[in-house]
C-alpha positions in Angstrom: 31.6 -77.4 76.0 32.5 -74.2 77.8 35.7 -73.5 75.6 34.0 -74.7 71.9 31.9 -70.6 73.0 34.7 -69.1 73.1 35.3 -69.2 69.2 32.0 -67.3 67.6 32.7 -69.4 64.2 33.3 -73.2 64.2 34.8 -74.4 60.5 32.7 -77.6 60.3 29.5 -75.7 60.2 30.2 -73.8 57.6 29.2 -73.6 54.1 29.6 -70.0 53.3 31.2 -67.0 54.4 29.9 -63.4 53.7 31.8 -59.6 54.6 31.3 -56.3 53.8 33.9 -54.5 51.0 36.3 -52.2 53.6 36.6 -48.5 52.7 39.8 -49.2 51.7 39.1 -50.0 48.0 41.9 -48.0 45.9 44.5 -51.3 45.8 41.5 -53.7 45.6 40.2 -51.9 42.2 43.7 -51.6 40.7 45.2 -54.5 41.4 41.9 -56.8 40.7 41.9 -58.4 43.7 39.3 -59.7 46.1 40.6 -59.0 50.3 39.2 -61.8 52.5 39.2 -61.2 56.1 41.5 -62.8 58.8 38.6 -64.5 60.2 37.5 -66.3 57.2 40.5 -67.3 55.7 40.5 -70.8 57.3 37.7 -71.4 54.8 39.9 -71.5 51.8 42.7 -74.2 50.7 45.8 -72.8 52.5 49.4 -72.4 50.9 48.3 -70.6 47.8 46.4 -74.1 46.7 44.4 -73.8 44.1 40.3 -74.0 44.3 37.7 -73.0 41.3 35.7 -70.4 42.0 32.2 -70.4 40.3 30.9 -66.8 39.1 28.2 -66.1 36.9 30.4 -66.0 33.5 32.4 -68.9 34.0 34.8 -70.4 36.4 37.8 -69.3 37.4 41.0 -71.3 38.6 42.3 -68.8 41.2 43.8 -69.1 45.2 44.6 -67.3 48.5 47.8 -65.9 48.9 49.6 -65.5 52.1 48.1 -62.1 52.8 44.5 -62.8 52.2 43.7 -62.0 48.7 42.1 -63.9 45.7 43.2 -62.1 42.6 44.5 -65.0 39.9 42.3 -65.1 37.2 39.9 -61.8 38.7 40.8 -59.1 35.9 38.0 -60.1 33.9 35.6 -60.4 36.5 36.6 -56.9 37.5 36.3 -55.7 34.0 32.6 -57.1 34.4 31.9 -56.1 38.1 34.2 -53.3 39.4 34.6 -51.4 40.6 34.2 -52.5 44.1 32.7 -50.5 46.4 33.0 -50.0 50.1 29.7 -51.4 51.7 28.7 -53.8 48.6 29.0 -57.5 50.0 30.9 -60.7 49.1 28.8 -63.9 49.5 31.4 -66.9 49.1 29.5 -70.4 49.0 31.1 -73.5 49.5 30.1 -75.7 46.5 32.2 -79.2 47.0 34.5 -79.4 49.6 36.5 -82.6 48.3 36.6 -80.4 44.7 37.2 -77.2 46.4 34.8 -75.3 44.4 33.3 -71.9 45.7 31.2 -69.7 43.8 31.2 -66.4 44.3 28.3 -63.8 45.0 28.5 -60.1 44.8 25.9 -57.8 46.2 26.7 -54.2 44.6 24.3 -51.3 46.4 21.5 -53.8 47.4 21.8 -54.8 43.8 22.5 -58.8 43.7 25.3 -59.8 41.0 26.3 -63.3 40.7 
């Protein structure tokens, strides 16, 4: 009981993750890529496994790669979307766990895009 506090996120009760964009936004915007933090990377299929994640025009077959980006299958997302901004937010719900579908939820300037 006393050591299950010490970790302030447990995996099992999780079914979505959400972060603020960083200021660091130059590489995320050129490169079409999507930075998830240390801290919620568990939350993903490991070893660049593939997952679909859901957005609002269509799905895309994408994964996490060993540094903690999702950028298969983003450019026309970003074409869309982007820029990405520091401050907007990234709202990642966990659809179907034996699927591995996600779908992804942007918040741009208090301005919800899905």
């Amino acid at each position: 009981q006393e050591q299950a506090e010490l970790w302030d996120l447990h995996p099992e009760d999780l079914d979505f993750i959400e972060f603020k964009i960083s200021e660091e936004v130059h590489t995320i915007n050129m490169y079409n890529r999507i930075y998830i933090p240390e801290k919620y990377r568990f939350f993903f299929p490991l070893d660049n496994k593939d997952f679909i994640l859901m957005t609002e025009y269509g799905a895309i077959k994408t994964h996490l790669s060993a540094n903690g980006y999702i950028s298969k299958g983003l450019r026309y997302w970003f074409s869309l979307y982007g820029p990405l901004m520091p401050k907007d937010t990234i709202r990642i719900n966990l659809l179907n766990e034996d699927s591995n579908q996600y779908q992804l939820i942007y918040h741009k300037n208090n301005s919800v895009k899905k």
